[in-house]
KEZASE-252077 format. One record per residue: x, y, z of N, C-alpha, C in turn. Coordinates in steps of 0.2 Angstrom, whole numbers, padded with zeros to 4 digits, always signed. Layout:
! KEZASE-252077
XYZXYZXYZ
...
//
This chain:
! KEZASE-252077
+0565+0104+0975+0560+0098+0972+0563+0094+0967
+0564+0099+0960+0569+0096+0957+0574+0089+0960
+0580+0094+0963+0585+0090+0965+0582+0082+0969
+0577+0084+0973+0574+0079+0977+0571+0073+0972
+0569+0074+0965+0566+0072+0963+0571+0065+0959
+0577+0070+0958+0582+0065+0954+0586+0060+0959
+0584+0063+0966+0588+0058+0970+0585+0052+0973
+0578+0055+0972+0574+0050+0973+0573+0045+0967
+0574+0047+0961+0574+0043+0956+0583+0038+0955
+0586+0042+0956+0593+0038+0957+0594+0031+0963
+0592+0033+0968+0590+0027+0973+0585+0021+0970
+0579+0022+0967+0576+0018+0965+0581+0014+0961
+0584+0017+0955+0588+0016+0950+0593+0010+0953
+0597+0012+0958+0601+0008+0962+0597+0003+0965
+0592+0004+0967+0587-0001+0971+0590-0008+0966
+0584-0005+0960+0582-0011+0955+0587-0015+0951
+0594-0010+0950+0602-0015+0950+0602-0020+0957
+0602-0017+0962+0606-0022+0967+0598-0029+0966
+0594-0027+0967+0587-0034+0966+0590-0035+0960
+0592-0036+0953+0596-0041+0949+0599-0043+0948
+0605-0041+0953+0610-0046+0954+0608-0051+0958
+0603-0047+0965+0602-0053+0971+0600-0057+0966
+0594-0055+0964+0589-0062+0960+0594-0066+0956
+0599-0063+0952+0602-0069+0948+0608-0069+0952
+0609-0068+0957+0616-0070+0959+0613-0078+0962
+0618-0085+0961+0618-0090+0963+0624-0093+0968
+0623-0098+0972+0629-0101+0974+0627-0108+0973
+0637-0110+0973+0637-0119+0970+0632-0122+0977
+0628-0127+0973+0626-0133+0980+0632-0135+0980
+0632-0140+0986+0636-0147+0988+0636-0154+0982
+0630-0153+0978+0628-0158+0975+0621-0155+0969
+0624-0160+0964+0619-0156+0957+0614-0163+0955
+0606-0163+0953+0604-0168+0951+0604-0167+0942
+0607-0175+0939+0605-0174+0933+0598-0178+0931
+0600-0179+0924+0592-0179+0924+0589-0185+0924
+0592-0191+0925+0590-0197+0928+0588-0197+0935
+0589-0192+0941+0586-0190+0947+0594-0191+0951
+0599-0194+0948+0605-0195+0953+0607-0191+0955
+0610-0190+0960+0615-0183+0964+0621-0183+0963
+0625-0180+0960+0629-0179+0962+0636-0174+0964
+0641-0176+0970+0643-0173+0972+0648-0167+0966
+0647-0161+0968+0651-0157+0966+0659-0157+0965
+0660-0161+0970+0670-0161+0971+0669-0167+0966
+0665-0171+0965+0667-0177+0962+0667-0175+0957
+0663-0171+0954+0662-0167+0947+0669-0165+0946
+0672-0158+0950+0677-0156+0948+0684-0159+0947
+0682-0165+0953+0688-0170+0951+0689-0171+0943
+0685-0175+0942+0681-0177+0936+0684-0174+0930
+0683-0167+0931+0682-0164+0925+0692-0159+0923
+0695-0158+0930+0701-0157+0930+0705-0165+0928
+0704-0171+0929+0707-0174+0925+0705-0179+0919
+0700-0176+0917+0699-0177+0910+0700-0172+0904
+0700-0166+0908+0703-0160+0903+0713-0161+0902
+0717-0163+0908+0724-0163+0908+0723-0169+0902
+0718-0174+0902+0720-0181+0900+0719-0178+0891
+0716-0175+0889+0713-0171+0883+0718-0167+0883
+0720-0163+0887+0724-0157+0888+0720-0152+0883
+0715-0150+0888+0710-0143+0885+0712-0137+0888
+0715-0132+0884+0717-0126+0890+0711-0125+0895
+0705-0123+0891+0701-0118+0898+0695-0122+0896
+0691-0117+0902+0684-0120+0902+0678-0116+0907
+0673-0116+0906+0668-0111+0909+0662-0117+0910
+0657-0120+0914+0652-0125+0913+0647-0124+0919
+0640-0124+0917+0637-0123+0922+0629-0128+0920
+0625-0128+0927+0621-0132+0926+0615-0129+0929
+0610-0131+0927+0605-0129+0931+0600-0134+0933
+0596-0133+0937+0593-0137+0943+0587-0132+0945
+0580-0133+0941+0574-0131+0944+0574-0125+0945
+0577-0119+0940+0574-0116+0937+0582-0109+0942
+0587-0113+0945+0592-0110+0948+0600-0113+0943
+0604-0109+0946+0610-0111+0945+0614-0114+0948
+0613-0122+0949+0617-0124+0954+0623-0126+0956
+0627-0125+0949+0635-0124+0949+0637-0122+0945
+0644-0119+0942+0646-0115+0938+0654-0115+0942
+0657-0117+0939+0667-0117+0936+0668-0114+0931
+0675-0114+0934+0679-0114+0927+0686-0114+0928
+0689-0119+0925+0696-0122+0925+0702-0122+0920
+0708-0122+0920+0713-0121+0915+0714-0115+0915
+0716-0110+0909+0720-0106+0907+0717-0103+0899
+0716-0096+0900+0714-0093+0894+0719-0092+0889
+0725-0094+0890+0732-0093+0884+0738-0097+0887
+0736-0101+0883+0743-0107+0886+0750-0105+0885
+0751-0098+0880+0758-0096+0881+0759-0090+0888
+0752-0087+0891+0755-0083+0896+0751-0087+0902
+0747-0092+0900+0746-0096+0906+0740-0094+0912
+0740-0088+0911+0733-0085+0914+0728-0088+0915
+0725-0088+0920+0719-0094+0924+0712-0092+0920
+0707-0095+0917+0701-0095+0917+0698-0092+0923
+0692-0088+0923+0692-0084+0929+0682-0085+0929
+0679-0085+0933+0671-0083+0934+0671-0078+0928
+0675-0073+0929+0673-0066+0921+0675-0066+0918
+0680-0072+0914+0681-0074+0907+0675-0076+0901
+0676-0073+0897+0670-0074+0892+0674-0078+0885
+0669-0083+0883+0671-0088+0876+0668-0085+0871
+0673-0089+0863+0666-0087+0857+0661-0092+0860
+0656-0091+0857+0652-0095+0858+0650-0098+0853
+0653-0097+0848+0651-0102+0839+0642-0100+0838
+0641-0106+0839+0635-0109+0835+0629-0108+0841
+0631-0106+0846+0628-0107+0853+0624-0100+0853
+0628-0095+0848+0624-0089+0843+0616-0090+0843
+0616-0095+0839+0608-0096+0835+0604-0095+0841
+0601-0103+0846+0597-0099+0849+0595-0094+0851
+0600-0092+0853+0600-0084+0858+0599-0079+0853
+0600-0078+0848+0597-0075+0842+0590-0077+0839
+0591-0082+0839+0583-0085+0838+0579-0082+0843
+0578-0084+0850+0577-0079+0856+0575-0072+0856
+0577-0069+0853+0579-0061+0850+0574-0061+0847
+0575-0063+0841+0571-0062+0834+0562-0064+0837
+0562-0070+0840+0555-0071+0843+0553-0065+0849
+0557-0063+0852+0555-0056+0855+0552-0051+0851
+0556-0052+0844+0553-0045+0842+0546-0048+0838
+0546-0051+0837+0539-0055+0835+0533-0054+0837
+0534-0055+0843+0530-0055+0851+0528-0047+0851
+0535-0043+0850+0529-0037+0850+0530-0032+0844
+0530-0037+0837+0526-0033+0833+0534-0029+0829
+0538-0032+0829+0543-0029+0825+0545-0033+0819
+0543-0039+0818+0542-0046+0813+0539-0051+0815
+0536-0051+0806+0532-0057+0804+0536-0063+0804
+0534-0068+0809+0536-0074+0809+0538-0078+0800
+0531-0075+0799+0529-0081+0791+0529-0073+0785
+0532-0069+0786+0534-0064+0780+0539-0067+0776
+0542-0067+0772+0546-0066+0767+0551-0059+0771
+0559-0060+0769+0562-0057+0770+0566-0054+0767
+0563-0057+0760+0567-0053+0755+0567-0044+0753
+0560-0041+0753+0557-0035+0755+0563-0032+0757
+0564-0033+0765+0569-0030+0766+0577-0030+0763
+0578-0034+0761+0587-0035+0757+0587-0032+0753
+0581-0033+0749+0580-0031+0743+0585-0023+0740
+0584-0018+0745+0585-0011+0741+0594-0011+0743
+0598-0017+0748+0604-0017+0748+0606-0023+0745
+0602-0027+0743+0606-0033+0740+0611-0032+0733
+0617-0035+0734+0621-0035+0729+0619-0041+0724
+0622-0039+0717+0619-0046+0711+0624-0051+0711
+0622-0055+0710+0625-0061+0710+0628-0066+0718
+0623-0063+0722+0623-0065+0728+0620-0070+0729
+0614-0072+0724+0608-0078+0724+0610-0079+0717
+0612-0089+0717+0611-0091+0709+0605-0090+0705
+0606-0087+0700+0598-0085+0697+0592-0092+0694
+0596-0097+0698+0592-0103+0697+0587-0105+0705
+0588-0101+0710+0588-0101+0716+0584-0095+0718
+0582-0090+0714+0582-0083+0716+0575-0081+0718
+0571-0087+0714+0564-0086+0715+0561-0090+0723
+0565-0096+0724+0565-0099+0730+0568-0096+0737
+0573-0093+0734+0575-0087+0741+0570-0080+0742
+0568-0078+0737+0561-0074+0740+0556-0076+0745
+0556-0083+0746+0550-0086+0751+0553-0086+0756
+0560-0085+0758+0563-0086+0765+0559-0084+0768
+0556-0088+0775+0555-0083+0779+0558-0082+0788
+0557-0079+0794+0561-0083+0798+0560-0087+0802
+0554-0090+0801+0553-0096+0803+0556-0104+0800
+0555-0103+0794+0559-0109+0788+0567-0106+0791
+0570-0101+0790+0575-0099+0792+0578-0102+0798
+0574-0102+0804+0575-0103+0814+0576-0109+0813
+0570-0112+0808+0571-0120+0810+0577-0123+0804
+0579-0121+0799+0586-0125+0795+0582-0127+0791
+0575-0123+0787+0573-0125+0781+0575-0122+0772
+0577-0120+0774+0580-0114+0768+0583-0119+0762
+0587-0126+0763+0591-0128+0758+0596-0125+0755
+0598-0117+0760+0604-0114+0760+0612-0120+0762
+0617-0118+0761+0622-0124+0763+0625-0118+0769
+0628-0122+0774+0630-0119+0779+0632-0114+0781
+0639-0113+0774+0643-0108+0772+0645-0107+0766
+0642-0102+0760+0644-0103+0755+0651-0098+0753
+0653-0094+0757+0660-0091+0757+0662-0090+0751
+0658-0085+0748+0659-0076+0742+0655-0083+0739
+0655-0090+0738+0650-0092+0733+0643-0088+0730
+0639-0090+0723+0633-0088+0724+0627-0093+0727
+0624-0092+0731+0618-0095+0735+0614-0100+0730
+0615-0108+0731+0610-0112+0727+0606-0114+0733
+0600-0116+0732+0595-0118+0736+0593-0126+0734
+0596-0131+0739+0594-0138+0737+0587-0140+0735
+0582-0137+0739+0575-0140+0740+0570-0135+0738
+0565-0136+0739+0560-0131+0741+0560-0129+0748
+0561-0121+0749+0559-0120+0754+0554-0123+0761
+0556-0124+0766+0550-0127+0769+0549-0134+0769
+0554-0138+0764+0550-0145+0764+0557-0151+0768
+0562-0148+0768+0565-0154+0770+0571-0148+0776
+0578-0151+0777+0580-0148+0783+0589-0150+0780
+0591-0142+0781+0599-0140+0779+0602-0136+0784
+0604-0139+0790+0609-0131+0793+0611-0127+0789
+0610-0121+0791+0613-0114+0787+0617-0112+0791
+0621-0108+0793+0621-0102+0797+0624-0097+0790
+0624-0098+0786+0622-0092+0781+0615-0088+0781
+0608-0094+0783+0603-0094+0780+0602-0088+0787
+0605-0087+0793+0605-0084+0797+0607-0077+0799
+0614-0076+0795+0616-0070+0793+0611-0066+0790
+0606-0069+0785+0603-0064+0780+0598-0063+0785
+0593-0066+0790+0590-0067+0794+0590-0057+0797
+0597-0060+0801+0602-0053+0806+0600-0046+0802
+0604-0047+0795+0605-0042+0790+0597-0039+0790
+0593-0045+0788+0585-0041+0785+0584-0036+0790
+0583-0041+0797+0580-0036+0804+0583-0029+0803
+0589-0030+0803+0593-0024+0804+0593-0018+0800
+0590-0021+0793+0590-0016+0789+0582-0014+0789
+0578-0018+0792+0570-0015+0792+0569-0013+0799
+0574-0012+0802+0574-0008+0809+0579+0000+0806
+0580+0000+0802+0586+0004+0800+0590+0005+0803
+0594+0001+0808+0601+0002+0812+0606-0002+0808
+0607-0006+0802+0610-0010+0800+0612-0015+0805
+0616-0020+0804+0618-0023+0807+0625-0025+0812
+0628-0018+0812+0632-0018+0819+0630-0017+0825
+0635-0014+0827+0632-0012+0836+0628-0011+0839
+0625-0005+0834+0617-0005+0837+0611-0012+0836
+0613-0013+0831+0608-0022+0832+0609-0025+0838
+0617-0026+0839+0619-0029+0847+0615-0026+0852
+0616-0017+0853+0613-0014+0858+0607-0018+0858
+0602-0019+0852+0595-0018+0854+0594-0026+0856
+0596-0029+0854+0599-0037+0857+0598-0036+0865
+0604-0033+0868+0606-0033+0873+0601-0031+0878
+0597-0024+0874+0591-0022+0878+0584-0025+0881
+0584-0029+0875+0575-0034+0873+0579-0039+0875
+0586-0043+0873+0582-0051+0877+0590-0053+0880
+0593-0048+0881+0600-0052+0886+0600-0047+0892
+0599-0043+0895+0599-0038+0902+0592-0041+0904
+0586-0040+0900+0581-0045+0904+0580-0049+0908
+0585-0054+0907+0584-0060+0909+0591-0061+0912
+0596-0057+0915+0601-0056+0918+0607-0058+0914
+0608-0058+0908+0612-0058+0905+0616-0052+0901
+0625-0051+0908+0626-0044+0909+0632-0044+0904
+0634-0050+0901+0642-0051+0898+0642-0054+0891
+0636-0053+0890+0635-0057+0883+0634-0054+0877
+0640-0053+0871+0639-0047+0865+0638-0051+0859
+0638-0049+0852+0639-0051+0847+0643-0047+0844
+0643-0041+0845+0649-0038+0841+0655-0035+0851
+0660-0035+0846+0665-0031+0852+0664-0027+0856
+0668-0026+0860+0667-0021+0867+0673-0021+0870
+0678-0017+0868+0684-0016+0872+0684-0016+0880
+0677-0015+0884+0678-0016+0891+0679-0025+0891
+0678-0030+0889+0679-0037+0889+0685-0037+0889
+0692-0033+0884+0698-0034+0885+0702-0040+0889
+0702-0038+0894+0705-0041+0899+0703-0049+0901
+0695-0048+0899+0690-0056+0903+0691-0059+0896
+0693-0059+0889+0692-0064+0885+0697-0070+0882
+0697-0075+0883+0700-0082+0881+0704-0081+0874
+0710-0083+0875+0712-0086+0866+0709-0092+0866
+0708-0093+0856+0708-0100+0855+0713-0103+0853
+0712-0112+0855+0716-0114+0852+0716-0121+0849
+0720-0122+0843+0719-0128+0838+0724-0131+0839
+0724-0138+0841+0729-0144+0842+0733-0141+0847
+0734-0137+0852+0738-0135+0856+0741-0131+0856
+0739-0127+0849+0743-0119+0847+0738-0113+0851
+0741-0106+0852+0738-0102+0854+0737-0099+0848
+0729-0096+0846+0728-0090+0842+0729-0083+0845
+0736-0081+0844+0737-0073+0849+0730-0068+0846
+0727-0069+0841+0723-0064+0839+0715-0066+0843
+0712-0060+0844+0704-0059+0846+0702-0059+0843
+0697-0062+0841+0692-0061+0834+0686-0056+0839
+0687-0050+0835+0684-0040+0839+0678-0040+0832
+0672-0046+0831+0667-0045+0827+0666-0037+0829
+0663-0034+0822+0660-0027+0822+0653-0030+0820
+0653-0032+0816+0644-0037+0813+0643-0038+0817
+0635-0039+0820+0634-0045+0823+0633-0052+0817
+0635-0057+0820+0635-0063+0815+0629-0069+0819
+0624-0069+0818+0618-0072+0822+0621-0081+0821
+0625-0083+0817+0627-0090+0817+0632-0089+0821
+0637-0086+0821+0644-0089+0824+0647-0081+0829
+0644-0076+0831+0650-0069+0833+0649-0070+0842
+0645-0071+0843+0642-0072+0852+0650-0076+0853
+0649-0070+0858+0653-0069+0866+0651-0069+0872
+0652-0075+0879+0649-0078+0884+0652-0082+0887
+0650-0082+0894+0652-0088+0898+0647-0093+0900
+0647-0097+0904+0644-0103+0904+0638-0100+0911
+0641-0098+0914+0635-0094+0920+0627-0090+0915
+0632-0086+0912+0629-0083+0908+0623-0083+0903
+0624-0089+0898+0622-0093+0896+0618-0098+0897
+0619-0100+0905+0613-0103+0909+0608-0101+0912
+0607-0092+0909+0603-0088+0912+0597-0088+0907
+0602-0089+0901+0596-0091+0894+0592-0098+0895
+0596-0103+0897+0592-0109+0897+0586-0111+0902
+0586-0105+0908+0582-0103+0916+0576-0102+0910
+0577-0096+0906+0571-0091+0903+0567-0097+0897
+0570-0100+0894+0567-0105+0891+0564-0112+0895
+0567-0111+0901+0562-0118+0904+0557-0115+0909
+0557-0106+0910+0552-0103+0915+0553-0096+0912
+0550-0095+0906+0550-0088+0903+0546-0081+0907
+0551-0077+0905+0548-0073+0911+0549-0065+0907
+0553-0065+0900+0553-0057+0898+0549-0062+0889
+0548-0067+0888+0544-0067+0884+0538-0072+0885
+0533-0072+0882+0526-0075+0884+0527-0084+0884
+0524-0085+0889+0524-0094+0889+0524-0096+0880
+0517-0091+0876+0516-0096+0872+0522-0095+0864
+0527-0089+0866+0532-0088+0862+0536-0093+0865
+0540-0094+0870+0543-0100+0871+0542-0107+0867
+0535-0109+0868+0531-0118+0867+0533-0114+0859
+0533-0109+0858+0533-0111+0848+0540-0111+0848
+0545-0108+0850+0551-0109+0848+0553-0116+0851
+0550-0120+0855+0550-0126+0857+0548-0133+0853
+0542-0131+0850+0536-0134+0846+0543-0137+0841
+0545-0143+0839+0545-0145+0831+0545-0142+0822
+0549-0138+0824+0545-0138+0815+0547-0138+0807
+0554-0142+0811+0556-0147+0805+0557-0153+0807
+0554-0158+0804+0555-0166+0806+0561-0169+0803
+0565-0171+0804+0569-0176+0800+0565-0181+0796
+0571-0182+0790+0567-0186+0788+0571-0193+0788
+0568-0200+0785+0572-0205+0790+0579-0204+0788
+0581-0205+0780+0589-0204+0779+0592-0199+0780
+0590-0193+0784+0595-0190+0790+0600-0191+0793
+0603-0189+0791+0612-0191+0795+0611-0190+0804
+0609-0182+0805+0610-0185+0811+0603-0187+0815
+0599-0189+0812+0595-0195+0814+0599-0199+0815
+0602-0202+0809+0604-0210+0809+0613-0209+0814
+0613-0203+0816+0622-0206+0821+0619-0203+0828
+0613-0199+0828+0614-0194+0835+0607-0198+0838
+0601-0197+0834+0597-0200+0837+0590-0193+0837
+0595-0185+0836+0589-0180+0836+0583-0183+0829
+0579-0179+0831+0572-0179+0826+0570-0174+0824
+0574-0167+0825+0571-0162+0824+0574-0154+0825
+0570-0151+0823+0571-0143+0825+0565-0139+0825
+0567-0135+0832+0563-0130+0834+0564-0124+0831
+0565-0119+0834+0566-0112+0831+0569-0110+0835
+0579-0112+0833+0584-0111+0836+0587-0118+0838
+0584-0122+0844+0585-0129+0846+0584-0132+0842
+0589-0139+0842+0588-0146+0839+0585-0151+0845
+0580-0156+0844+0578-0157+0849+0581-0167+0846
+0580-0170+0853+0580-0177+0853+0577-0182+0859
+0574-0184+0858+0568-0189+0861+0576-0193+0865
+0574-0192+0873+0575-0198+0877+0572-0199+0883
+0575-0203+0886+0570-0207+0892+0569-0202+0898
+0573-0198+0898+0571-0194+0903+0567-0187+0902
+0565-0186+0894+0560-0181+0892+0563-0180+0887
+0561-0174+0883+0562-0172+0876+0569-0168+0879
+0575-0165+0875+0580-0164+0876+0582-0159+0870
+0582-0153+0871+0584-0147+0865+0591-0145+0867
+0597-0146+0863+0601-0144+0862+0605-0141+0855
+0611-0139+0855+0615-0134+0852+0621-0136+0852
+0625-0137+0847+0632-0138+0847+0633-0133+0845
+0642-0128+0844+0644-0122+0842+0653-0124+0841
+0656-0123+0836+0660-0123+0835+0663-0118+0829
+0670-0115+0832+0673-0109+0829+0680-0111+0829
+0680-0117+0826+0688-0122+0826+0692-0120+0834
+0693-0115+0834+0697-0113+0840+0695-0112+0845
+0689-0111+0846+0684-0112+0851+0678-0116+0848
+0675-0120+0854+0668-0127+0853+0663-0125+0860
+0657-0125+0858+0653-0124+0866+0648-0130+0865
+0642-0130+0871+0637-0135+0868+0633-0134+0873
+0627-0134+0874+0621-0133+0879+0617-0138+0876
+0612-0141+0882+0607-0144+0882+0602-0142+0889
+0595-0143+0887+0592-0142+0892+0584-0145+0890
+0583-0152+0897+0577-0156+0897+0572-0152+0899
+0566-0148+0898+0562-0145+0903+0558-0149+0908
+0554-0156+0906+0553-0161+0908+0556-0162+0916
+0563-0161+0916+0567-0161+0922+0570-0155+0925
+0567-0149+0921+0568-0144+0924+0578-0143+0924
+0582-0146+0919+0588-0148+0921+0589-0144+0914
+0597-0140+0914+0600-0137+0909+0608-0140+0911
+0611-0137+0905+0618-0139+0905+0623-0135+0898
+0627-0129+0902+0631-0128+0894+0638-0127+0896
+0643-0129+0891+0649-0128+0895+0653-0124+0889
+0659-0120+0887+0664-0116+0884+0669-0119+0885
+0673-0119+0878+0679-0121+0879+0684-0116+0874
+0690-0114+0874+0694-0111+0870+0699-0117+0867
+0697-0121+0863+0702-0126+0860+0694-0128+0855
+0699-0134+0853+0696-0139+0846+0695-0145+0849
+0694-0146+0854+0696-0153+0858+0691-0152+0864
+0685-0150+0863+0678-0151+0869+0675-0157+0869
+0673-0159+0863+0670-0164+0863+0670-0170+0866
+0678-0171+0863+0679-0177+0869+0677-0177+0878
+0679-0170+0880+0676-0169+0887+0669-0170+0887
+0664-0169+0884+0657-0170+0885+0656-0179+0884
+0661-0181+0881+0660-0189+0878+0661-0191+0888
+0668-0188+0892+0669-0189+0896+0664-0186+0903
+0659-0182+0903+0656-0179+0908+0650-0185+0906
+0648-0188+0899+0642-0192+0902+0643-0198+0904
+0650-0200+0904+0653-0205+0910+0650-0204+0918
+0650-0199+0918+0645-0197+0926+0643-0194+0925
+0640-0190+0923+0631-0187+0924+0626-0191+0920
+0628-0196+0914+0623-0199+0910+0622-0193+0903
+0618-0196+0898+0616-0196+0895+0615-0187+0894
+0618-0183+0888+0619-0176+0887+0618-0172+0880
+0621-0176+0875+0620-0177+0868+0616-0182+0866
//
């Protein structure tokens, strides 16, 4: 009976892996719609996209789109090491830089959702019995107790990006105007981790990967290392040098450590346009606005965004509201968007310093992306 009992339970086990790969397993259309409703062919894309990378000369590359709530195409072109010339492959994995935040943002509102953090608490509490002195200017230190991670998800902290061994000045008052941190994000990682008592390596990853990347069929995405990736991960590279080193994060780093490919990636943009491991109304808040720019914002005044969600930066255009994410780690650059109005996503990977210009080149035919 016993025996009977674990075999029966083994089978089901198997059952329920093969139904998540079927469910998330995708194949390319013929043709992808972007978000002004035009079709276009897929061969015309990859033409497209192999000779505007040689023209740039970007080693590698991972890019996928989605179309109404599927994956309708998904590449990858060039070479993960320009000194050994090894192809880009479907199971190569990028940094993902900056591309971090949401999907940690994601995370952090999971655990919200069921009761592991207060949205609108202070985060101090927790740091507090490990915080080292002189981490906070003592002119800052009473403003830094308000953090919360809400102010935090949206870039309200008036932390600076990166203060690097600096001490933490705070430009503003918390809450009232808008500073990219991704320092302010680290501490973020750090609090969780310490009021979950795992600190914040592996096992923060683990609990990552259990609550809100397997969920949602994302099988290859880490923040700290994993020697089984060996083989699948990219060098980077700057001006056409090869970085022969991996960066084998042990921390997780909720601004900059995420490791992913662009299929992958697009399994997160699926769950934010039709959430399905967290509640509709945690999505609309992570969606919702809740820092405005103000008007002499810089990237008001060059980009045209207006804002941030909790995680997303969003920007008003003609085809719907439009939430995206840049991510740059000099040697690797990523960058997603995704319209839900058109049910239409889009993220691509690169191992170089030289993506951008490919995006400047992709909205030559698809339109309108940043």
């Amino acid at each position: 009976m016993i025996q009977s009992k674990r075999t029966l339970s083994l089978l089901l086990f198997i059952h329920c892996i093969m139904w998540v790969k079927i469910s998330f397993a995708q194949k390319n259309s013929a043709f992808i719609r972007v978000p002004n409703g035009t079709k276009i062919n897929v061969q015309i894309l990859d033409n497209h996209l192999k000779k505007a990378m040689d023209s740039i000369k970007l080693p590698g590359l991972s890019i996928a789109v989605v179309n109404d709530g599927s994956i309708v195409y998904h590449n990858t072109f060039g070479v993960k090491n320009l000194i050994t010339q090894e192809p880009v492959t479907k199971n190569t994995i990028f940094e993902g830089a900056s591309l971090s935040k949401p999907l940690f943002a994601y995370f952090i509102m999971k655990m919200v959702e069921e009761g592991e953090l207060d949205l609108d608490k202070p985060i101090y509490p927790y740091l507090k019995p490990i915080f080292p002195e002189g981490v906070i200017d003592k002119n800052s230190f009473e403003a830094y107790k308000t953090l919360t991670p809400r102010i935090i998800l949206s870039h309200g902290t008036g932390i600076p990006n990166w203060v690097k061994g600096k001490p933490i000045t705070i430009a503003f008052k918390p809450g009232t105007d808008f500073s990219y941190s991704g320092e302010a994000y680290q501490h973020l990682g750090a609090a969780f981790g310490t009021k979950k008592g795992i600190g914040w390596g592996s096992a923060l990853d683990s609990l990552f990967i259990k609550e809100a990347a397997y969920p949602i069929g994302m099988d290859r995405t880490i923040y700290t290392w994993n020697s089984i990736y060996q083989k699948d991960v990219a060098n980077g590279h700057i001006d056409g040098k090869t970085n022969p080193e991996i960066n084998k994060f042990k921390k997780v780093g909720p601004g900059f450590s995420l490791h992913s490919d662009a299929e992958d990636y697009a399994r997160f943009l699926i769950e934010m346009m039709d959430p399905k491991n967290i509640k509709t109304e945690t999505r609309d808040e992570m969606l919702k606005e809740h820092n405005h720019f103000k008007p002499e914002n810089e990237l008001l005044k060059e980009t045209g965004q207006t804002g941030w969600g909790l995680g997303f930066a969003q920007k008003p255009t003609e085809n719907g509201l439009m939430h995206l994410h840049t991510g740059n780690n000099q040697d690797f650059q990523a960058y997603t968007m995704f319209i839900p109005e058109q049910k239409y996503g889009f993220v691509m990977f690169g191992n170089s310093n030289n993506l951008f210009p490919l995006l400047e080149s992709i909205e030559k035919l698809l339109g309108e992306h940043f």
